[in-house]
C-alpha positions in Angstrom: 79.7 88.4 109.2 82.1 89.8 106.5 85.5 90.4 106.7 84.9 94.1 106.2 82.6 94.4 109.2 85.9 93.8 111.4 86.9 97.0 112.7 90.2 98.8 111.4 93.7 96.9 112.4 95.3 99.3 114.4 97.7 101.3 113.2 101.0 102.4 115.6 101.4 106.2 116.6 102.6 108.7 114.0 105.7 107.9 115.7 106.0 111.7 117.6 107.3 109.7 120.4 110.9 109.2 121.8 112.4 106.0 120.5 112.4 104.3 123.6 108.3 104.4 123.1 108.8 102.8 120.2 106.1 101.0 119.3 108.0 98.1 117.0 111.0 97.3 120.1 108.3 94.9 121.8 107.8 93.1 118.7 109.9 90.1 119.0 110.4 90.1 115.5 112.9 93.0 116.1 116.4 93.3 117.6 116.4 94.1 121.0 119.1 97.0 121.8 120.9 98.6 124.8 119.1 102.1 126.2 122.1 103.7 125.2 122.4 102.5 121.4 118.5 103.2 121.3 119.0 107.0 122.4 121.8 107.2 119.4 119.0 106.1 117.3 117.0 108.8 118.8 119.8 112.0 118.2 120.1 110.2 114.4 116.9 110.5 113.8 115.7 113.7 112.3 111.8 113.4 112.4 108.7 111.2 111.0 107.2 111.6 107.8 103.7 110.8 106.6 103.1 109.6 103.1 99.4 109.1 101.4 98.5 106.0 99.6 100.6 106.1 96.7 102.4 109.3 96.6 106.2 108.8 96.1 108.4 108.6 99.3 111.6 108.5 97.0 111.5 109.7 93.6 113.5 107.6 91.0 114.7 110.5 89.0 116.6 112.0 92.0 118.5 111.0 94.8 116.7 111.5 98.8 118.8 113.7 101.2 117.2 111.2 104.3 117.0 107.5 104.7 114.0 106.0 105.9 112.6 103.6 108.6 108.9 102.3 107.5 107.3 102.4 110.8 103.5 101.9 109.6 102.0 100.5 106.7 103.0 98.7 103.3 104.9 100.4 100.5 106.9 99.3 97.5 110.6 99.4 95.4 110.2 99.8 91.6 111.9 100.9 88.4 110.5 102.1 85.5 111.7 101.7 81.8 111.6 104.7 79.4 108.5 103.0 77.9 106.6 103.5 81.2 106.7 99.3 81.8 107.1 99.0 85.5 109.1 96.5 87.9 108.3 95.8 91.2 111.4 94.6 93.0 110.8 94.3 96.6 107.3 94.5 99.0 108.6 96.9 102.6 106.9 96.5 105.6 107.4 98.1 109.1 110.9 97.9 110.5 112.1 97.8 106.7 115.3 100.5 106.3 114.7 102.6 102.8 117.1 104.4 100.7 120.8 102.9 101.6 121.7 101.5 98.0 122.0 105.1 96.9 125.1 105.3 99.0 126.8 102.4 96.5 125.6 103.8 93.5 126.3 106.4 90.7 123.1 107.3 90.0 119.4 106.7 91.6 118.7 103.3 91.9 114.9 103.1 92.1 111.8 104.6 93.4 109.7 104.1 96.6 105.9 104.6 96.8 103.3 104.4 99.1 100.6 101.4 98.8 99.1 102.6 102.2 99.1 105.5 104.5 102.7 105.3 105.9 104.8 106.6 108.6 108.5 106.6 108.4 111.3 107.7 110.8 113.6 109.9 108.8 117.5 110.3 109.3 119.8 112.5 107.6 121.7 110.8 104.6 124.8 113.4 105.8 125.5 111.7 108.6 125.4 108.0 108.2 129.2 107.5 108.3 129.0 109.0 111.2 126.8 106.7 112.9 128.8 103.4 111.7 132.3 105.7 113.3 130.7 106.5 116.3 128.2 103.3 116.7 130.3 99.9 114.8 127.9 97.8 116.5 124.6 100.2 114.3 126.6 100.7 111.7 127.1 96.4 111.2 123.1 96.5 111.8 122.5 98.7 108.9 124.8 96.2 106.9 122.7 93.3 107.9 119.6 95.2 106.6 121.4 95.5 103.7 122.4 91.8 103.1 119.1 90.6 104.2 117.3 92.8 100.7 120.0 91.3 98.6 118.8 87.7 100.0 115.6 89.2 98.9 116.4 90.1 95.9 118.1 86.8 95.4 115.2 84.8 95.8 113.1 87.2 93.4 115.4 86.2 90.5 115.0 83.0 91.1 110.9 83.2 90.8 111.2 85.6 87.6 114.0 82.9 86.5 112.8 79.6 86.9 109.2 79.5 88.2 106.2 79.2 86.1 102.9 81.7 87.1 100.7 79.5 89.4 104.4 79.2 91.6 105.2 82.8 91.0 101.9 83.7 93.1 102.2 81.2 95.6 105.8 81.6 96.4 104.5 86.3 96.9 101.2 85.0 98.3 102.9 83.3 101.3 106.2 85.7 101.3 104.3 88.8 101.9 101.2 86.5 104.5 104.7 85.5 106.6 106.4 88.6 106.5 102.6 90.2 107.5 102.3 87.6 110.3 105.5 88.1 112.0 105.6 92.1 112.4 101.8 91.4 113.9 99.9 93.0 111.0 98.0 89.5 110.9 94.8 88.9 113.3 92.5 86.3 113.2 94.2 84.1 110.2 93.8 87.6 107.7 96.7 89.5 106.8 95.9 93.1 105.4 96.6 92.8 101.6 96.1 96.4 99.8 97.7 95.5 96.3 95.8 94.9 92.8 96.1 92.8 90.7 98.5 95.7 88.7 101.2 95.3 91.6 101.1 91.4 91.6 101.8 90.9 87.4 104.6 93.8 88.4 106.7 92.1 91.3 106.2 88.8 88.9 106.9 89.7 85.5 104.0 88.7 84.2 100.9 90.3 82.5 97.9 91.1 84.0 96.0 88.8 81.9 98.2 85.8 83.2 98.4 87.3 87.0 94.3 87.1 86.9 94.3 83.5 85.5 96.6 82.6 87.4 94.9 84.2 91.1 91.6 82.5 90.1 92.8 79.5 89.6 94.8 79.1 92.7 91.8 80.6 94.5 89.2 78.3 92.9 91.1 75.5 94.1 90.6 76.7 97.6 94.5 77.5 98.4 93.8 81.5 99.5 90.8 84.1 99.7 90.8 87.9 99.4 88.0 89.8 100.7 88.2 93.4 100.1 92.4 93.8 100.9 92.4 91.5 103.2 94.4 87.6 102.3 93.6 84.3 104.3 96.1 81.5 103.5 93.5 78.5 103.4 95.9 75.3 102.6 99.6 77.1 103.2 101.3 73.6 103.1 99.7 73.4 99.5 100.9 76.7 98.8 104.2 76.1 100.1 104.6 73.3 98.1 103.3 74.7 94.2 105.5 77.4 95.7 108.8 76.0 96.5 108.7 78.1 99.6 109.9 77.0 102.9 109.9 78.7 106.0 112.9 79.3 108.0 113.6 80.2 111.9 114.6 84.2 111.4 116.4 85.6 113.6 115.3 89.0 115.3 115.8 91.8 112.7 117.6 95.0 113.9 115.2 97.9 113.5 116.6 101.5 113.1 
């Protein structure tokens, strides 16, 4: 039987709900709140949003008036050069909070799109400040969020930096399988994997060329498979290894 024959993963709700029916708060992955700090979440939220597979959910040329909560599917950070060369700088998954560097910055600071169908919470950029005055406790969550990207974004410079290709792959290939695996989106050993091979040479800084070398190889020697957007880790302690990449306990993320 082929991977493809598998029915659908099952996507959460489009999130019409209140956000005590959330469907992410029973993921242990996530922070668990107080009723009352989940019904301020609920008043600062100002609706859901759906997205199409990529169609922008922030455009880079302008600034959003809402921040952003992905609540389903996969979708991506970029920047573009005036030549039209693009750079892929972080991979967001549900639970992942969208749009608060704008609030530190002079002008737009990237772009968001779609890789999947998505659903997002949306909150009104207008009244953040008055969430961390009224809510300390949400508003140090939001700043947590915030750190944990710049880790992110940390250990992305170091891959662009000082890894060759075959570690550049395995270090994304087992980033984005664990990030899959512990917001649920991973069922019988296959994580749901919608990028090309376009998106990969992106986040990496290499060329497409290189990124297809470089995937073959790694999947000749029997580390990974893809099977129509869907990624099996075969040998992660190999990968881990050509990778550099070593898993940590996490802690519960808060989720907004």
């Amino acid at each position: 039987m082929r991977f493809d024959d598998y029915p659908a993963i099952a996507q959460p709700p489009r999130c019409a709900h209140p956000c005590e029916e959330c469907g992410l708060r029973g993921n242990p992955a996530f922070l668990q709140v107080p009723d009352d700090e989940v019904r301020t979440i609920e008043s600062f939220r100002s609706g859901t949003r759906v997205v199409d597979a990529g169609t922008s959910i922030v455009d880079e040329e302008r600034t959003a008036p809402q921040l952003f909560t992905l609540y389903s599917g996969w979708a991506f950070r970029f920047k573009t050069l005036s030549d039209g060369r693009r750079q892929i700088l972080g991979f967001l998954l549900p639970g992942d909070f969208i749009g608060l560097q704008d609030e530190f910055a002079d002008g737009h600071t990237h772009g968001v799109e779609a890789v999947t169908g998505v659903t997002l919470c949306t909150f009104e950029r207008s009244r953040l400040w008055e969430l961390f005055h009224t809510r300390p406790k949400l508003g140090y969550h939001i700043t947590w969020l915030a750190a944990r990207e710049e880790k992110m974004v940390d250990d992305n410079l170091v891959t662009a930096g000082r890894r060759n290709a075959a570690e550049r792959v395995a270090m994304l290939l087992m980033h984005l399988y664990r990030r899959a695996e512990r917001v649920g989106m991973v069922r019988d050993g296959w994580a749901e994997f919608p990028f090309n091979q376009q998106h990969i040479a992106d986040a990496l800084g290499l060329s497409l060329v290189h990124t297809n070398k470089t995937l073959r190889r790694l999947q000749h020697l029997g580390l990974y498979k893809l099977d129509n957007g869907w990624l099996r880790i075969m040998e992660p302690r190999a990968l881990e290894r050509l990778g550099d990449y070593f898993e940590r306990p996490l802690q519960p993320t808060p989720l907004i």
